[in-house]
C-alpha positions in Angstrom: -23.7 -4.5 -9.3 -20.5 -6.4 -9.1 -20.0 -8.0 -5.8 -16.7 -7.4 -4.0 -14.8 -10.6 -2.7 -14.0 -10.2 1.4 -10.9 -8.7 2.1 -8.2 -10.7 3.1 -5.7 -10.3 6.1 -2.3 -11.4 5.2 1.4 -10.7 6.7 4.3 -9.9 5.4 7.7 -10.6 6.7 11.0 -8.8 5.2 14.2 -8.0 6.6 16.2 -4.9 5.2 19.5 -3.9 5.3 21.1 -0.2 5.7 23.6 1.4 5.8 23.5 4.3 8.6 25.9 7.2 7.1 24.8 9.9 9.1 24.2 8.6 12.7 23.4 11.7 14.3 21.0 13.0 11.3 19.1 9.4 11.8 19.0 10.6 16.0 18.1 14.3 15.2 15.4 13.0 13.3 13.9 10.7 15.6 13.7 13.2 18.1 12.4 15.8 16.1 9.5 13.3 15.4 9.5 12.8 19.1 9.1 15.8 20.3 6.3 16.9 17.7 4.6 13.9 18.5 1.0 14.2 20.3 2.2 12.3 23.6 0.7 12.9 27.2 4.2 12.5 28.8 2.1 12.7 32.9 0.9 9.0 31.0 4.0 7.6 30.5 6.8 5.5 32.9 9.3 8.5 31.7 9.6 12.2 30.7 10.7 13.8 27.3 14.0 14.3 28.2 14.4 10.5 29.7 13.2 9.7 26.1 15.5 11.9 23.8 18.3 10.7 26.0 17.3 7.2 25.0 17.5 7.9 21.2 20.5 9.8 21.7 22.3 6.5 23.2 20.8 3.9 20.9 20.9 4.5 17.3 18.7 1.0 16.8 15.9 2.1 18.6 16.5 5.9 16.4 16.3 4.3 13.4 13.6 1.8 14.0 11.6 5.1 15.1 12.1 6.8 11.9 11.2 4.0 9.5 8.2 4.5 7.8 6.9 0.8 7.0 3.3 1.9 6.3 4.2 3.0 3.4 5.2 -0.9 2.1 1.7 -0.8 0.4 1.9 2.5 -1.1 0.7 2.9 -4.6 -0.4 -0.7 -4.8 -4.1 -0.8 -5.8 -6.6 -2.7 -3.4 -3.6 -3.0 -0.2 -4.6 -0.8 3.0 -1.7 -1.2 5.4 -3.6 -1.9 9.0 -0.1 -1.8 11.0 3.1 -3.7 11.6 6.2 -4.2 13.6 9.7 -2.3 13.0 12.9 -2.9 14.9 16.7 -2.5 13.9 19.9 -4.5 15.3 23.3 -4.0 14.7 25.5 -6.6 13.8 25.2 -9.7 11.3 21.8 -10.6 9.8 20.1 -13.7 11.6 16.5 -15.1 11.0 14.6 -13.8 14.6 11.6 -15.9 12.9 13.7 -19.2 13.9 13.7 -20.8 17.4 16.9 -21.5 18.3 17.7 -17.8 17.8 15.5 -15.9 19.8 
């Protein structure tokens, strides 16, 4: 039997650009996925209306909700995606990985 070498943790950092051509198609579906989602809203700071308002009034925080980054991995043999970060900003790319820009 062939040993397996120990898996490795690594991290990838990207930044992508879109273009949002249907604003409130990107909203619509981030509160469809909202509302089917499995939260205990008597847990939370606010209520599901609070929250569809919010993604109704920020199409950053929409979009970033939507975005599917487990599926980076997908289709690549021996990578298991174990989680990640996703946010969106409008306006001109920077680098938030540099100091002086955070």
């Amino acid at each position: 039997m062939v040993e397996q070498p120990a898996p490795v943790t690594m991290h990838i950092y990207c930044r992508v650009e879109v273009t949002v051509t249907d604003p409130v198609a990107v909203t619509g579906h981030a509160i469809a996925d909202l509302r089917a989602a499995d939260i205990d809203w008597s847990t939370e700071e606010d209520d599901l209306d609070a929250a569809v308002e919010e993604l109704r009034s920020d199409l950053a925080t929409s979009l970033a909700g939507v975005v599917d980054i487990s599926q980076l991995g997908a289709g690549i043999p021996g990578v298991e995606f174990r989680g990640g970060l996703c946010w969106a900003e409008q306006g001109p790319a920077r680098d938030p990985f540099r100091a002086e820009e955070r």
